[in-house]
C-alpha positions in Angstrom: 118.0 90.9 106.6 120.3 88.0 106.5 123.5 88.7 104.7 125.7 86.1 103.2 129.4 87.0 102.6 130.0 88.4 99.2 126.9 90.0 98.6 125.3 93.0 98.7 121.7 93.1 100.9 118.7 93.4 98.7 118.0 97.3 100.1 119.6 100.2 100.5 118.0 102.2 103.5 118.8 102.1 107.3 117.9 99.4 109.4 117.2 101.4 112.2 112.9 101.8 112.5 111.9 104.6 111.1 114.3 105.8 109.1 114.6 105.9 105.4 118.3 107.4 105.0 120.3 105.9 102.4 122.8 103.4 103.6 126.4 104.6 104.3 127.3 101.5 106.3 127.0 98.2 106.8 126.7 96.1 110.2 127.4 92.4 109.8 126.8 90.6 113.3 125.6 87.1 114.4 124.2 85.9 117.9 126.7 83.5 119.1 124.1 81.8 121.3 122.2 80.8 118.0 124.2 81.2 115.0 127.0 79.2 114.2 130.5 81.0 112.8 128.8 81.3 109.2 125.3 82.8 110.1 125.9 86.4 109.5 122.9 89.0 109.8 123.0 92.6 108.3 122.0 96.1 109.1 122.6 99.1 107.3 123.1 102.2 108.8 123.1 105.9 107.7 126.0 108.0 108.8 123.5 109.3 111.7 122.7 105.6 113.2 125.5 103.8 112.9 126.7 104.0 116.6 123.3 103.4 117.7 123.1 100.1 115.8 126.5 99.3 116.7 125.9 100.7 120.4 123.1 97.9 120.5 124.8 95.0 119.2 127.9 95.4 121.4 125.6 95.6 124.7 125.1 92.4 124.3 128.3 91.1 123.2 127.8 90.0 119.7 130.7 89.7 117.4 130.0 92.3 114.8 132.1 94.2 111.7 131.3 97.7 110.0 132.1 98.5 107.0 130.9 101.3 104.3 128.4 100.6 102.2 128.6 99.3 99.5 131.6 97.1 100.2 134.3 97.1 97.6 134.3 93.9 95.4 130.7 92.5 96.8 128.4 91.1 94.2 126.0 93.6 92.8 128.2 96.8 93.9 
């Protein structure tokens, strides 16, 4: 899902595949060899796949933030 700052992403459930957890947190990242500073992408993770998620995001060096989900003051939350 691509996320745009300032709002919530359309569905609630992990990002990892397979699993249908609700969402405790949420990944915002971009690939720096594609995305330019305002291309943000987003993953939600459930409390059990969070490091995983952010595991594989920081193996290959993308800038990244985590935060709980929903984010205080996003649109829709």
């Amino acid at each position: 899902m691509i996320g745009l700052p300032g709002t919530v992403p359309e569905a609630d459930t992990c990002s990892r595949a397979g699993c249908r957890l609700p969402a405790a947190w949420r990944i915002d990242w971009r690939n720096p060899r594609i995305h330019d500073e305002l291309r943000r992408k987003t993953w939600l993770a459930c409390d059990e796949h969070v490091e995983f998620l952010r595991g594989f995001l920081e193996s290959r060096s993308f800038p990244l933030t985590v935060h709980p989900f929903p984010v205080e003051g996003e649109v829709g939350a």
